[in-house]
N, C-alpha and C positions, 0 to 999 in steps of 0.2 A: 504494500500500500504506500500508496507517495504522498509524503509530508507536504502539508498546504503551507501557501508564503507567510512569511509575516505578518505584511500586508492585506492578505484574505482572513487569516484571522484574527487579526485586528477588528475587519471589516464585520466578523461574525460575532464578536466582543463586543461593539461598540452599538449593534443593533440594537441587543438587549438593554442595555443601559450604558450611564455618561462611566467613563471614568477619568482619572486622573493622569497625566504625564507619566507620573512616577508607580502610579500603581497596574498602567498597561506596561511598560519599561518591564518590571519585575515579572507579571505575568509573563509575558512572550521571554523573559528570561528563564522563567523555570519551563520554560516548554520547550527551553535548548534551541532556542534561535541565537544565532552570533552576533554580538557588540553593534557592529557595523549595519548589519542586517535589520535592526531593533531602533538605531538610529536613523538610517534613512526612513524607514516605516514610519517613523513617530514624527520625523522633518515632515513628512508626502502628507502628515492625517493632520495636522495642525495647517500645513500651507492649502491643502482644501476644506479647512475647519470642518473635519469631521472630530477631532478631538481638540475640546472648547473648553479648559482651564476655569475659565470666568464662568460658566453655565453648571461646570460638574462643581466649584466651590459653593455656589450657589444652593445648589440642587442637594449638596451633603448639609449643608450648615440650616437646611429648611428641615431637613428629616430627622437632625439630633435636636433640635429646637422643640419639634411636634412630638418628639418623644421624652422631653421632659430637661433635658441637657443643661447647663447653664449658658451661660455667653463664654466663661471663661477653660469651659470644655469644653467648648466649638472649636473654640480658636486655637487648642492644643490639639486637639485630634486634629485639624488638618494640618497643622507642623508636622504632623507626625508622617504626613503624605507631601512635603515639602510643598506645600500649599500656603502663602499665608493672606492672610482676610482682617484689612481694621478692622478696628471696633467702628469706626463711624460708618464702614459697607457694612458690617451687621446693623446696627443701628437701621440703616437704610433696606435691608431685608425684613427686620421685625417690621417694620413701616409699612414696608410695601404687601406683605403677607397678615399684617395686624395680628403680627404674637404679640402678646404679654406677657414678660417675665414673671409679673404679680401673680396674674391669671395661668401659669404655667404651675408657681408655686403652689397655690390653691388647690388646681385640681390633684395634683400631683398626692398632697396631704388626702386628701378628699378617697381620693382612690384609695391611700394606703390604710388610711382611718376603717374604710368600707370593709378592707381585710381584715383587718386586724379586729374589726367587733365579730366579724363573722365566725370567727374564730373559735368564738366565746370562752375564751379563756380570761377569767379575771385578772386586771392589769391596772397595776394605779397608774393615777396621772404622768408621771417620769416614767414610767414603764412606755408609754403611747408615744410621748416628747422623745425619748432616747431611739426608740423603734423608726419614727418616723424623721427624726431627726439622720439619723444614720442613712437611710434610704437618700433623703436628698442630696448629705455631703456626699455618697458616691457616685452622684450625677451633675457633680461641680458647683452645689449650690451655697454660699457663702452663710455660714449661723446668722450672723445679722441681718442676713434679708431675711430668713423665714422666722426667728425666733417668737417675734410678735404674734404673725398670724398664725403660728400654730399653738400659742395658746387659746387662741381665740378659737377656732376650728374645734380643735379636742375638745374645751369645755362647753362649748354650745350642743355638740353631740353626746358628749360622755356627760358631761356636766362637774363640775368641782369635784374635787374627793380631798 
C-alpha cells in the first residue's frame, strides 16, 4: 500500500477540523513524514490559507471558554501549542461570543452544587466551599473571583449551617 503525501493528509486532517501550525507539524511528524516534506506542506497550507492560525486560536480559546476555563488557562494552553493570544483579543472574543466570566463562574458552581447534593451525602458548609472551590482552581479560576459568589450560591441552596 502507498503512503499518501503530506500534503493529502494534511488535506484529510484539516477537513475534519482547524488545527494549529504546531500541532499539524507534530502530527505529520509522528506519521514519519521528513522535516523538509512537513515544511513545504505547512508553507503550501498557510500560502493557500487552508491552515488559519488566527481562526484555529480563535476556535480553541471559544471551546475552553464554553467549557468553563478561565482567561488565564486559555492563554496557557495555547502556549503550550506555540500559539499566543492577548488578553485584549480575548477580551474581544468574550465580546464578540458574549461569554461571561461571572456567568461562566456561576454556572460552573451551579452545576457542581447540583452534584454534589445529588449525592446526598451530608456535607457542611466548607465541605461544598472546598469541593467546589477545588473544581474551579483546576480550571484556572482565581479564589478571589469566585470566593464571594460561592458563598452566596451554597447558602441560598444549602442554606447556613
Amino acid at each position: 500500500m502507498k503512503k499518501i503525501s503530506a500534503y493529502t493528509y494534511s488535506i484529510q486532517l484539516l477537513s475534519i477540523r482547524e488545527y494549529s501550525k504546531y500541532k499539524l507539524t507534530k502530527k505529520l511528524h509522528e506519521r514519519g513524514y521528513f522535516p523538509a516534506e512537513i515544511n513545504e506542506t505547512v508553507e503550501k497550507l498557510i500560502e493557500k490559507k487552508y491552515l488559519r492560525e488566527n481562526m484555529y486560536s480563535k476556535s480553541k480559546a471559544k471551546i475552553l471558554a464554553n467549557k468553563g476555563f478561565s482567561r488565564c488557562y486559555i492563554i496557557n494552553q495555547l502556549k503550550t501549542e506555540n500559539i499566543s493570544i492577548t488578553d485584549n483579543e480575548l477580551t474581544e472574543l468574550f465580546n464578540e461570543f458574549s461569554i461571561n466570566e461571572n456567568k461562566i463562574i456561576e454556572d460552573l458552581i451551579e452545576k457542581k452544587l447540583s452534584s454534589l447534593l445529588k449525592n446526598k451525602k451530608k456535607l457542611s458548609l466548607t465541605d461544598f466551599k472546598q469541593r467546589i472551590g477545588s473544581m474551579l482552581l483546576t480550571k484556572g479560576h482565581n479564589y478571589y473571583d469566585f470566593e464571594s459568589t460561592i458563598y452566596e450560591i451554597i447558602t441560598s441552596k444549602v442554606g447556613p449551617q
